[in-house]
C-alpha positions in Angstrom: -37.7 -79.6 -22.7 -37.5 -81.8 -19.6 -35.8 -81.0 -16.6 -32.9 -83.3 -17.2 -31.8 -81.4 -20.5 -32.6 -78.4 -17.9 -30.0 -79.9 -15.6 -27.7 -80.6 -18.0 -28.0 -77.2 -19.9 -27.4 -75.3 -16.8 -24.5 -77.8 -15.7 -22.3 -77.3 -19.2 -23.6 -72.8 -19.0 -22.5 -72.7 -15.3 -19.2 -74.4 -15.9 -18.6 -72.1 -19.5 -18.8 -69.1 -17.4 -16.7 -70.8 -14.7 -13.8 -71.4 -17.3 -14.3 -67.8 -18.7 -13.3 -66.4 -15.3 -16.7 -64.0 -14.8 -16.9 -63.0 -11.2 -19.3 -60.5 -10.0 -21.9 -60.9 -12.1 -25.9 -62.1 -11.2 -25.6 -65.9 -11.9 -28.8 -66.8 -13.4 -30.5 -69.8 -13.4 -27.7 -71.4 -12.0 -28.0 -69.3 -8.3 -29.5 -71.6 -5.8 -32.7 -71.0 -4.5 -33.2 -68.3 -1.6 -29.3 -68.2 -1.4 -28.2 -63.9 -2.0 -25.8 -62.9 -4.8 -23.9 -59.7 -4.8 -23.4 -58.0 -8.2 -20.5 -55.9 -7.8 -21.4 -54.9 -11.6 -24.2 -53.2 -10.3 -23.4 -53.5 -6.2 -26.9 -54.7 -6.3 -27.9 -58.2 -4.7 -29.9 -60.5 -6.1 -32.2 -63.6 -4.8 -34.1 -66.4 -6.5 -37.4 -67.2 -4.7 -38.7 -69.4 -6.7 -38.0 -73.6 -7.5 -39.2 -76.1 -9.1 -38.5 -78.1 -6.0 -41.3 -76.5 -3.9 -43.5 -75.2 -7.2 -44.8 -75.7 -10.1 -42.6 -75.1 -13.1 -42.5 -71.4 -14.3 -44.5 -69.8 -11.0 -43.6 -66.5 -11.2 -44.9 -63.2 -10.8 -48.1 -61.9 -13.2 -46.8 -58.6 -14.5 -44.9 -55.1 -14.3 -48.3 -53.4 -13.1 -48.8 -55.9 -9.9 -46.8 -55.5 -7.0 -45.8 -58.5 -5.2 -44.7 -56.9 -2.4 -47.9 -55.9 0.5 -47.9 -52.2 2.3 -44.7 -52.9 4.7 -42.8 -55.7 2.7 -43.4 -58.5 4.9 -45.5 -60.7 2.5 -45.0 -61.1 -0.9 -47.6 -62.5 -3.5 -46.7 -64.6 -6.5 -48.9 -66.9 -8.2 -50.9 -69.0 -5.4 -48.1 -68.8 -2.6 -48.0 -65.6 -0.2 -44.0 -65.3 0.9 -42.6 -63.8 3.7 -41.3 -60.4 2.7 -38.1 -61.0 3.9 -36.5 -64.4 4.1 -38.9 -65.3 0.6 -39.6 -68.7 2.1 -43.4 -69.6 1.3 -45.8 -69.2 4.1 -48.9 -70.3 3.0 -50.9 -71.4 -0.6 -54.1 -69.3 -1.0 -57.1 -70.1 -2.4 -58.3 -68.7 -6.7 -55.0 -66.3 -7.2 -55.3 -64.3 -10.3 -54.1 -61.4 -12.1 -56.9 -59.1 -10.3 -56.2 -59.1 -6.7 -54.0 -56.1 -5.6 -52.4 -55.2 -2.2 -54.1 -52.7 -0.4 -51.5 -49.4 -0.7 -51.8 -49.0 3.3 -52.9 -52.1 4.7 -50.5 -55.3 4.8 -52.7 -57.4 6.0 -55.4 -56.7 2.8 -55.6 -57.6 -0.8 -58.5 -56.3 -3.0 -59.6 -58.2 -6.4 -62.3 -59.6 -8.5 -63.5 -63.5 -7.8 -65.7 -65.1 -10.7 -65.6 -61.7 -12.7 -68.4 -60.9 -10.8 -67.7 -59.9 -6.4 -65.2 -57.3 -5.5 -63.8 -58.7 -2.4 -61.6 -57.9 0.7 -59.3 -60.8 1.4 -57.5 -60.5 4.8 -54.6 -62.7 4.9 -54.8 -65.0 8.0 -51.5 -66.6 7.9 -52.2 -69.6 10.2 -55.8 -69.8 9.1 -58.5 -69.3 7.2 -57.8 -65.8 5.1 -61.2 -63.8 5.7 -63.0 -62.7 2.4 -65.6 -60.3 2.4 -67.6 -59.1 -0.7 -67.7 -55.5 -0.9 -70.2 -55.4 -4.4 -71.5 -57.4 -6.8 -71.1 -56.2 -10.1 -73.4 -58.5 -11.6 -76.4 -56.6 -10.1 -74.9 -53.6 -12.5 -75.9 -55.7 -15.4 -71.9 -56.5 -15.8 -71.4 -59.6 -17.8 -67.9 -59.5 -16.7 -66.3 -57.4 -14.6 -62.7 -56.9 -14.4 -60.0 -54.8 -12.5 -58.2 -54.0 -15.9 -58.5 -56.6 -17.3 -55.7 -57.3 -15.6 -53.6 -54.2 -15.5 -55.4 -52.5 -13.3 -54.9 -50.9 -10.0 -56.4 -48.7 -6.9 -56.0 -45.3 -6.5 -53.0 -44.6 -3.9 -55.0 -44.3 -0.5 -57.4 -47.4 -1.5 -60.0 -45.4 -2.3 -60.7 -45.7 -5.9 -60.5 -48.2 -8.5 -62.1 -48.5 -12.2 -63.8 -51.5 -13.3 -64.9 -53.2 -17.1 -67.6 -55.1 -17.5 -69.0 -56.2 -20.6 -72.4 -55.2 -21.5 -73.6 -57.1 -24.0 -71.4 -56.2 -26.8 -70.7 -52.5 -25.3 -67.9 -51.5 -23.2 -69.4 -50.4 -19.3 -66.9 -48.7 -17.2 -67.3 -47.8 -13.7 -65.3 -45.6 -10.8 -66.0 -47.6 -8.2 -65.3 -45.9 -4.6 -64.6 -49.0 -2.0 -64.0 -46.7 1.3 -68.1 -45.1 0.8 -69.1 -48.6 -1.0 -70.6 -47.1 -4.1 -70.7 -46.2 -7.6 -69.6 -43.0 -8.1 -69.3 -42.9 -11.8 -70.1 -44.9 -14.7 -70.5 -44.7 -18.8 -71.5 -46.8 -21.6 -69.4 -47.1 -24.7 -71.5 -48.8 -27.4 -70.3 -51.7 -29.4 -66.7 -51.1 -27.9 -65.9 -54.3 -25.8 -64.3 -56.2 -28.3 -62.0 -53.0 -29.1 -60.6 -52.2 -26.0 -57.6 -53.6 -24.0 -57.7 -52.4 -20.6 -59.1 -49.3 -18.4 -57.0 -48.2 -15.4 -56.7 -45.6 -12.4 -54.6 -43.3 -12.0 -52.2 -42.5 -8.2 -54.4 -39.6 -7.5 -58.0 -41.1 -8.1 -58.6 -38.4 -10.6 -57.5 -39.8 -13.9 -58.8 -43.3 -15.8 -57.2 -44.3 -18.9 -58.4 -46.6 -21.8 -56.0 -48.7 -23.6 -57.6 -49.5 -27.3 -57.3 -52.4 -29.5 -58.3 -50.8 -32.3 -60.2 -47.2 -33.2 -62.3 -46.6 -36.3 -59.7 -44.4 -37.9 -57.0 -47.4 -38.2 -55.4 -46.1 -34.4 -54.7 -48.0 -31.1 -54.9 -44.8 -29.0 -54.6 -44.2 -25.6 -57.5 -41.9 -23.9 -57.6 -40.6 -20.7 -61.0 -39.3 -19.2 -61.6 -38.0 -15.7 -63.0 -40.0 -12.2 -66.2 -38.7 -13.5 -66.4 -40.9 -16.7 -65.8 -37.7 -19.1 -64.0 -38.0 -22.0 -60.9 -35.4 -21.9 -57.9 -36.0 -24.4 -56.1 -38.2 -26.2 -52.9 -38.7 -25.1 -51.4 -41.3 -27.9 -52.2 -42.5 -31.4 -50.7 -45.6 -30.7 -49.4 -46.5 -27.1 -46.4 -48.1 -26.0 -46.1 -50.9 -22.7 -46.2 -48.5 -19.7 -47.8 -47.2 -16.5 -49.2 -44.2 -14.6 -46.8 -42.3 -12.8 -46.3 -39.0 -11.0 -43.0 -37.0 -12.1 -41.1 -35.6 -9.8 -43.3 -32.3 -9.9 -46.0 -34.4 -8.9 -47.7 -34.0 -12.0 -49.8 -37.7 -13.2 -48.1 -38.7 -16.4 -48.1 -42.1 -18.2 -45.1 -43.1 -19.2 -44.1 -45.4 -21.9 -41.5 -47.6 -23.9 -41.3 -48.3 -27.4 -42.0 -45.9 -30.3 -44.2 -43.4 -30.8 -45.3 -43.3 -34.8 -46.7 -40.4 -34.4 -43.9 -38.2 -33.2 -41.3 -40.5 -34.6 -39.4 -40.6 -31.5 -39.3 -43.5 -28.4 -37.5 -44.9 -26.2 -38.6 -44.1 -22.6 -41.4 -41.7 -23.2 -44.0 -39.3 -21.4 -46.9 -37.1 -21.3 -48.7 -35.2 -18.9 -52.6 -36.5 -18.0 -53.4 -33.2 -18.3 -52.7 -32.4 -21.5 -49.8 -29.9 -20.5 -46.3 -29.3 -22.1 -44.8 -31.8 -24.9 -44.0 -35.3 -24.7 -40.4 -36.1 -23.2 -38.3 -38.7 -24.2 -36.0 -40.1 -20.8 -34.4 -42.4 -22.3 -33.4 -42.3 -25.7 -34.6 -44.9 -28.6 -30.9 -45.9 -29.1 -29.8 -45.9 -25.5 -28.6 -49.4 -25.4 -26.2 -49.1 -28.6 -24.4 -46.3 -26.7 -23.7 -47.5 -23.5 -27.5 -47.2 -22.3 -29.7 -49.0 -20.6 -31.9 -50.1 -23.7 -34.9 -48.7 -24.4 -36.5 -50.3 -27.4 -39.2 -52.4 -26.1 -40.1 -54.2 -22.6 -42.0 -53.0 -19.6 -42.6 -49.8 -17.4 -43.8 -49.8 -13.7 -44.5 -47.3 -11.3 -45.6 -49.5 -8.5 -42.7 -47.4 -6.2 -45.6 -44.9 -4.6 -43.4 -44.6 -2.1 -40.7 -43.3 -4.3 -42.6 -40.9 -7.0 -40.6 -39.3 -9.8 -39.1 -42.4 -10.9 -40.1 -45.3 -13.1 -38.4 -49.1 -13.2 -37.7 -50.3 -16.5 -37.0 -53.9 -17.8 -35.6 -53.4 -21.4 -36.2 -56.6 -23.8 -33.1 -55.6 -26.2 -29.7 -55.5 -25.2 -28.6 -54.9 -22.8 -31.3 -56.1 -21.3 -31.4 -54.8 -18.6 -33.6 -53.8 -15.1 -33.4 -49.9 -14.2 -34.9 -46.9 -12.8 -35.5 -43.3 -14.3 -35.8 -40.0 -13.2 -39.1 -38.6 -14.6 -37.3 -35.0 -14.6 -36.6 -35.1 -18.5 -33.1 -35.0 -17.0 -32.4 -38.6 -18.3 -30.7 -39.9 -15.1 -30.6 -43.4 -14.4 -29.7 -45.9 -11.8 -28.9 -49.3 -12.9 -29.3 -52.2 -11.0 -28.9 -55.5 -13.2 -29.4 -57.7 -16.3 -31.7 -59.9 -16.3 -30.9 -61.9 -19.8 -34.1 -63.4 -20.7 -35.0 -64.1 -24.4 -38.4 -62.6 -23.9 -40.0 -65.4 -25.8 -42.5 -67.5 -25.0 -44.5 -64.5 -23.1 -43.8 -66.0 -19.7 -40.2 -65.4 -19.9 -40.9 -61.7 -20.0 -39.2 -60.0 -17.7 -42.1 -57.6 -16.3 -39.8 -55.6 -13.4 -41.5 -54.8 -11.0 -40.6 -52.5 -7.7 -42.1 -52.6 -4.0 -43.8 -49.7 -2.6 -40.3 -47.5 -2.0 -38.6 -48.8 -4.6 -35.7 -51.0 -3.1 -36.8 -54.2 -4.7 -37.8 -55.0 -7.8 -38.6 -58.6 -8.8 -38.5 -59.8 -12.4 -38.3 -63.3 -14.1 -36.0 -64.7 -16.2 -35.2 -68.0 -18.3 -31.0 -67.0 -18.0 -31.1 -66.5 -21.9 -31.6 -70.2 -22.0 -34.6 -70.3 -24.6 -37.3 -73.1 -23.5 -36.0 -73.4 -19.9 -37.3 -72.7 -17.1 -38.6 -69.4 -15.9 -37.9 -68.3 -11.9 -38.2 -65.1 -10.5 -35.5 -63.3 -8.9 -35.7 -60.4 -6.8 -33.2 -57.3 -6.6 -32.3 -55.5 -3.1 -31.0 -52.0 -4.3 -29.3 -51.6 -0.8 -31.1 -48.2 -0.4 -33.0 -47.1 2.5 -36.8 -48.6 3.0 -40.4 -47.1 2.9 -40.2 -43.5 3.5 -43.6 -41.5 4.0 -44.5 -39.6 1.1 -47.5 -37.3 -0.1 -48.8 -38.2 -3.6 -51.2 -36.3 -6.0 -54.3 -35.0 -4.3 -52.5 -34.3 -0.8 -52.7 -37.9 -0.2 -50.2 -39.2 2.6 -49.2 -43.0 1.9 -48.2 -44.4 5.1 -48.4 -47.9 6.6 -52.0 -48.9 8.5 -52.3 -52.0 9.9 -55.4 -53.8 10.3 -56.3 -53.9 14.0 
């Protein structure tokens, strides 16, 4: 579709909803760029920061698992531009973004990631320079083929200290606990003939947990295995796993938490279990939610990005009522609702993949409007609540803000 049929589609929707009379309500694709939108359906506000005026068509965020946002909210990440936190005007292009460069939890100045699947690096963003890059490992000396930071799901443990790493090893699956603050391996296994099977490995808040994600398993399954920092195997937590994230409940015990359906148990919606094997699986939000009144929670994305604000997980549901929300991980099934983002989910990029900042105030998701074939944008949501409190997660770790010098 060009942009003229763009124009023109967005032109004849803006001035259908006009004639219908909706007031309050998030205004999509038509909202101009960097101008604030109160949704007094939500009493939420909502911004789009990105244009087709100033970048390329359908920059957006990469997914519910990677915050935009660094360690205080001044900068933002999406795609090649960093953006200031606040205002969301760009600051600066960087040099080979990708899916596998992270914000530091407590640095705001610092991003880790891979570079050529090969050099774990420490970029610090110079914002009137030259960012400085330093290479804290090369994987390739580990007899890693590849090496990835998920792929692309992955994340470090909450006080920077840990993250897991795939590399492919011939035709077996190599998986290492990398520790960046001691700059060493401090586990690793071998899983033979399993790199073609499995989707992605990941680290859990605390350090203390990895989980695989499987393609496929011998007996027919696409389970979901968790196994501790040291490379053990432990348990299997699902036959088949739904879109999710690791979380913390608000007991402070790790959990993943999912949404979709759970064959095995024959229940879904919003969904978790313990990494440690304890208690049954609780369902937060119930399968048929969204024909009730609910939120929805039939399919779309989980993220527990919001270490600042543990015991919750953001939701962006991909059936009606589509919508972006947080839940309490109590089992309680309370819910705070912040907006509808209206995408048609299809092609992939108009996903809308919420995802929240550190304390959970913003959440930034992408959206096409419900226009199919249009543009994507992303559009970010201030839930008006108060900002980055300092909060101990699993392991006695305390998250605060520490700036580079």
């Amino acid at each position: 579709m060009t942009q003229i049929n763009r124009t023109i589609i967005g032109f004849l929707l803006s001035t259908f909803l006009a004639t219908m009379n909706i007031s309050g309500a998030w205004a999509g694709p038509m909202q101009e760029y960097l101008k604030k939108t109160y949704d007094s359906n939500f009493e939420t506000s909502i911004t789009r920061v990105t244009d087709i005026t100033v970048m390329p068509e359908n920059t957006r965020h990469y997914y519910s698992l990677n915050n935009p946002w660094n360690a205080d909210d001044s900068l933002m990440k999406i795609n090649k531009y960093i953006l200031d936190g606040n205002d969301y005007k760009i600051i600066k292009e960087w040099a080979k973004p990708n899916r596998e460069k992270v914000w530091s939890h407590r640095d705001p100045k610092v991003i880790y990631g891979m570079n050529d699947a090969r050099y774990l690096q420490k970029i610090t963003i110079n914002l009137s320079g030259n960012d400085k890059v330093e290479v804290l490992h090369d994987f390739s000396k580990d007899a890693c083929g590849s090496a990835r930071i998920g792929p692309a799901k992955g994340n470090l443990s909450n006080d920077d200290k840990y993250v897991a790493i795939a590399c492919k090893y011939g035709t077996d699956l190599k998986v290492i606990v990398y520790d960046i603050q001691n700059n060493k391996i401090e586990s690793q296994t071998v899983l033979k003939d399993k790199w073609s099977d499995f989707k992605w490995v990941g680290m859990s808040q605390s350090g203390n947990y990895v989980i695989f994600d499987w393609h496929a398993w011998p007996d027919g399954t696409k389970p979901l295995h968790v196994y501790g920092r040291d490379l053990k195997y432990q348990r299997k937590l699902y036959d088949y796993k739904q879109h999710g994230d690791l979380c913390v409940d608000t007991n402070g015990n790790e959990i993943w938490v999912g949404i979709g359906w759970d064959i095995t148990s024959k229940t879904g919606g919003v969904i978790s279990k313990r990494l440690d094997g304890v208690g049954p699986q609780i369902v937060h939000v119930p399968w048929d939610s969204g024909e009730n009144g609910g939120p929805g929670a039939q399919g779309g994305h989980v993220s527990c990005r919001n270490i600042r604000r543990p015991g919750w997980a953001y939701v962006s549901s991909k059936n009606k009522p589509k919508e972006i929300y947080a839940v309490k991980l109590d089992g309680k099934q309370i819910v705070e609702r912040y907006a509808n983002h209206n995408s048609t989910y299809s092609p992939y990029i108009a996903e809308a993949h919420g995802a929240p900042n550190q304390s959970g105030t913003k959440i930034i998701f992408a959206s096409d409007g419900g226009i199919k074939d249009s543009s994507v944008y992303d559009y970010v949501i201030n839930t008006n609540k108060e900002t980055l409190p300092k909060v101990t997660t699993p392991g006695g770790v305390t998250i605060d803000v520490t700036p580079t010098n």
